[in-house]
N, C-alpha and C positions, 0 to 999 in steps of 0.2 A: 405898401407897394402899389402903383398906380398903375391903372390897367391899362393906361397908353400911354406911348411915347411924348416928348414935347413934341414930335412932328405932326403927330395923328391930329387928326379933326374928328373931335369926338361928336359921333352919332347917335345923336341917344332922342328916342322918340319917345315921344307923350302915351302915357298907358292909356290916356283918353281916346286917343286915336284907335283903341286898339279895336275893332269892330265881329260879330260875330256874323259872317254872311253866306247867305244861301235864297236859291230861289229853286223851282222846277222846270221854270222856261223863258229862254229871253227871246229879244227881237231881232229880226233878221238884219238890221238897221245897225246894228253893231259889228256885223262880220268882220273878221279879220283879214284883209286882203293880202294876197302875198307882196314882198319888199324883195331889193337887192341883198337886205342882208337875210332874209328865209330861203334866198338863192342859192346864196353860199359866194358870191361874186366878191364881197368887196376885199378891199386886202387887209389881213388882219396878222399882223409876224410875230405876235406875242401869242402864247398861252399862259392862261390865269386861273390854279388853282386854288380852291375855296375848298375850307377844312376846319375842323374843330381839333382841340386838344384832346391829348390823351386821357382826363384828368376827368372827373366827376365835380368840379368848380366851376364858378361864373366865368374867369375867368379864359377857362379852356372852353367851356359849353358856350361859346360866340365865335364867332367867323374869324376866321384868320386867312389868310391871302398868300401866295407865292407867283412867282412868274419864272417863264421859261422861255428861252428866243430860240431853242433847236428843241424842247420835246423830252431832252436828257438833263441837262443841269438844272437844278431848281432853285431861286433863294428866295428867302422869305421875306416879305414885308415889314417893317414896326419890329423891327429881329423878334418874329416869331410870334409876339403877343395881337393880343383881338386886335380890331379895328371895327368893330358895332358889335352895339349887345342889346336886347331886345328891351329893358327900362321895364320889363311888366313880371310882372307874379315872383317869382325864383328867380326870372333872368335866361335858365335855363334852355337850349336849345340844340338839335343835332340832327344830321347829315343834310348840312346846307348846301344849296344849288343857285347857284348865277346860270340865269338865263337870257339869253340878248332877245328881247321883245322887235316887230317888226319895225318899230321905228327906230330900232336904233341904240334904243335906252335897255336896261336890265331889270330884272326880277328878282330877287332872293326870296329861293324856297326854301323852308328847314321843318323837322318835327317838333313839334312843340311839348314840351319838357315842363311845362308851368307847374307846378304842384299846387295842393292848396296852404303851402308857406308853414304847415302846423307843425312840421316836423323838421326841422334843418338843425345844423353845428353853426352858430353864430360865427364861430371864429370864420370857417371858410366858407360861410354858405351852401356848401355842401347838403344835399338833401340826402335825407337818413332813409327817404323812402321810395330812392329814385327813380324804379319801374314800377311802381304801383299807382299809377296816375295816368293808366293809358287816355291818350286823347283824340276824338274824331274831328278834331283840327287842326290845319297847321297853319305854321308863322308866315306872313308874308309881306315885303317891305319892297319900296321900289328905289331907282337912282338914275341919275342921267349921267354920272362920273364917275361909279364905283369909290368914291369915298365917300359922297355924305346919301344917307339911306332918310328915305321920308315915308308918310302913307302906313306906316307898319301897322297889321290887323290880323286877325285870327279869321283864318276861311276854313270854314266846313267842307268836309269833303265825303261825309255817307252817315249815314240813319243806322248804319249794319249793329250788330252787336258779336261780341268775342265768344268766348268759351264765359261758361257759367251766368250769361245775360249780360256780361261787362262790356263797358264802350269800348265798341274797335279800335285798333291803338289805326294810326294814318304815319307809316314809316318810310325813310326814305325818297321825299317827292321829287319827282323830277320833272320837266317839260319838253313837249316838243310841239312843233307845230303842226298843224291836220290841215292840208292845202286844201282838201277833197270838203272838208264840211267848214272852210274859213274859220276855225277857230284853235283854241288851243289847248293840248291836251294834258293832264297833268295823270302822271304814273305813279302810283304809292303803295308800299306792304300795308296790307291789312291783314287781322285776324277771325277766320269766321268761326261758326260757333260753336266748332270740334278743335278750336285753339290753333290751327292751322294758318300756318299764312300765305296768301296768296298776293298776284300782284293785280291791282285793281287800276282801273282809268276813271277819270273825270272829268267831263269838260269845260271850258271855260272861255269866255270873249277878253273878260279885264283883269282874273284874279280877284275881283272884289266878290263876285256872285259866280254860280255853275249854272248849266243848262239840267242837273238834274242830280236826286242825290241817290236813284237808285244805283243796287251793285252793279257794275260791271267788270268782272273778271275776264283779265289778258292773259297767264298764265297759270295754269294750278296743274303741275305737276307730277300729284301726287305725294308728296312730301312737301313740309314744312321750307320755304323760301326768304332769305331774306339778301336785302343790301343788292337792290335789282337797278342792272344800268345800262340800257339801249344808245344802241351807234347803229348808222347807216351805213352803209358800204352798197356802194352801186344802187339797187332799186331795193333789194331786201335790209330787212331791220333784224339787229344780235341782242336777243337780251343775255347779261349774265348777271348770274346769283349764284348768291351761297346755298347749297343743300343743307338746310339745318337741323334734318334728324341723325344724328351722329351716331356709329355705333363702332367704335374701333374691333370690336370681335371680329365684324364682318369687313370694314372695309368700308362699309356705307356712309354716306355725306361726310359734312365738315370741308369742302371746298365747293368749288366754282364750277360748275354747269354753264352749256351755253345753249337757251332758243334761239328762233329764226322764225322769222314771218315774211312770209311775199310779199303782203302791203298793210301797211301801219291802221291798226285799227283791227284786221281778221282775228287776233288772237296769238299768239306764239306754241309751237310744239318742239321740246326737247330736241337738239339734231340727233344726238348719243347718252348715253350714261358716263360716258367721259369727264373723269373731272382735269378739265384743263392744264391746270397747276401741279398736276401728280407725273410728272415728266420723268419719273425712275421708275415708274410701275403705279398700277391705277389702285392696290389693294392697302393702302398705309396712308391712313388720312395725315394730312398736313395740317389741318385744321385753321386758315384763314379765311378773310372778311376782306368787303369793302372793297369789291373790285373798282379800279376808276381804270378807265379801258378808252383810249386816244390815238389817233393816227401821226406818225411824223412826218414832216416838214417833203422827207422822197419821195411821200405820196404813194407808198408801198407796204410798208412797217408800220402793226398794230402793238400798243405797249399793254399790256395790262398790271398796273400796283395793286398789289394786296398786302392786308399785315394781318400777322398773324394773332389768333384769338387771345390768347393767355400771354402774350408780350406784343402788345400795337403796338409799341413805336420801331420793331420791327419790319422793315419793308422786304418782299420779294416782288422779282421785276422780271415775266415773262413777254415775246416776244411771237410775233408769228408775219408772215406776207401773204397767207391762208387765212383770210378769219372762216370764211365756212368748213374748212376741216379740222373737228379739235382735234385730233393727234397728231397737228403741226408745229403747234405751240412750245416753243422748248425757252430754257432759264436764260436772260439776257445776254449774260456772259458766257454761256455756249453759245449759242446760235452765232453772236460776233463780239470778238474781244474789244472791238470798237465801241460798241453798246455799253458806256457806263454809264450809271443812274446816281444823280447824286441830288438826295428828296429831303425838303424841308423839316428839318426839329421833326418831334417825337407829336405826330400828326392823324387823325385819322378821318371816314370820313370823308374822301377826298371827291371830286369831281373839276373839271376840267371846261372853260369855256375860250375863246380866241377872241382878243382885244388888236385893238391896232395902236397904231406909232402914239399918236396923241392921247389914248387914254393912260397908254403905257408912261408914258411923260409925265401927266399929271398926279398917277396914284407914286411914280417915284421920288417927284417933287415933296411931296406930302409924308410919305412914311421913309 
């Protein structure tokens, strides 16, 4: 079975390339100046989801693509299969992030998944000891087209240590941009050393090196957090996560919480004990992941997908025109029968960036 299509253009980087980087301080000579596209100006009428498989394979554990021209229908690129895979250790990779760098160009961030290769199913590659290799780096690769991916290397993102002394796992990364200190800020689960996860920042001018690898924690709520994903709306910032200490008895976690912070960088604080997603009653966990949480096209309507834990390919699709109030949020298809979601193959993982006309052209040309 070949893992791309005849269309794809296969991206497969040199394990050589692959770099381990980190410093404590760079030079001011690198700032990152703000662009028309960290404006938010240029016109861009495509959305481009980036995702991995459901699947515990090389295969699935690589980036997979979809687009969308209103926000609701979605189809997938290379029908469904990768389109890059990391070429190093396992191959392994997950909750990858396209992010549009000030110039123009992208970024792909993912956790890194690498094993030390001693333990896998030859047939599928498959690792037999798949979370037992937490890693305090992750993957990152660049592009100027969103098909061919170069540069790929392993960045460091904290010194911290987990539960029991073990290396902090680095989950989930994501970016944005910090106008206020020119540079750019990468957001990720880590675990500290009461096995807790919290969501930590890091910063960075290139993605090759950071400005520092001590902790700094953005939210810790109290309970165990994972699968954390911030949007803007007006001047404040929404993170949402999964509550991951679950206790059906009570009612407690296994869905989506939503912070809030005035200005990017202060921290974020819980708005409610709300879990978003529980839109018949707050006391019967629903037990989904992997918020990916995007505005449509009217400039009004917040979507958020989740799937659910014990069946990911699974999607549920709530809605709201409220993000700062969670008990607005109701399931797509109440809120308006208009609102149909129709999401790429059995996908998880998800995150959401906006491309324009020509890039849209040339990743369709290709896959």
């Amino acid at each position: 079975m070949k893992l791309f299509s005849k269309k794809s253009v296969t991206a497969v980087l040199s394990a050589a390339a692959l770099l381990f980087t980190s410093c404590d301080s760079l030079a001011d000579d690198v700032l990152v100046e703000p662009s028309d596209w960290s404006e938010g100006v240029m016109e861009t009428p495509y959305y481009l989801m980036s995702s991995i498989g459901a699947n515990m394979y090389i295969s699935s554990d690589s980036l997979h693509l979809a687009w969308s021209d209103d926000g609701l229908t979605w189809t997938a690129f290379n029908s469904n299969g990768a389109v890059q895979t990391t070429n190093s250790g396992s191959n392994h990779y997950r909750d990858p992030s396209i992010f549009r760098l000030n110039d123009g160009t992208f970024v792909l961030l993912a956790a890194d998944f690498t094993s030390s290769g001693e333990i896998q199913d030859l047939g599928s590659r498959s690792d037999l000891n798949y979370w037992g290799h937490p890693k305090s780096t992750i993957y990152v690769a660049f592009s100027n087209d969103l098909i061919n991916w170069t540069k790929g290397h392993f960045l460091k993102l904290t010194e911290g240590t987990g539960k029991d002394g073990a290396v902090r796992h680095c989950w989930s990364p994501r970016a944005v941009y910090n106008k206020q200190y020119k540079c750019y800020d990468i957001y990720w689960i880590g675990d500290n050393e009461e096995g807790v996860n919290e969501v930590y920042l890091t910063q960075t001018y290139d993605f090759y090196s950071v400005k520092s690898l001590k902790d700094n924690v953005i939210y810790s709520p109290g309970c165990s957090v994972i699968n954390a994903a911030v949007v803007k709306s007006g001047s404040s910032y929404y993170l949402f996560a999964r509550d991951d200490d679950v206790d059906f008895a009570t009612g407690s976690g296994g869905d989506i919480q939503v912070a809030k912070s005035e200005r990017w960088g202060k921290g974020f604080t819980r708005i409610s004990s709300d879990y978003i997603n529980r839109v018949n009653g707050q006391f019967t966990p629903e037990n989904v992941m992997y918020p990916c949480v995007y505005k449509l096209k009217d400039n009004n309507t917040w979507v958020m997908h989740v799937n659910k834990k014990n069946d990911p390919t699974t999607f549920s699709t709530y809605v709201t025109t409220d993000i700062s109030d969670t008990s607005s949020w109701k399931a797509a298809s109440a809120a308006d029968p208009a609102l149909t979601f129709t999401l790429p193959g059995a996908n998880i993982d998800t995150s959401v960036v906006m491309i324009t006309q020509e890039e849209f052209d040339a990743l369709d040309a290709v896959y």
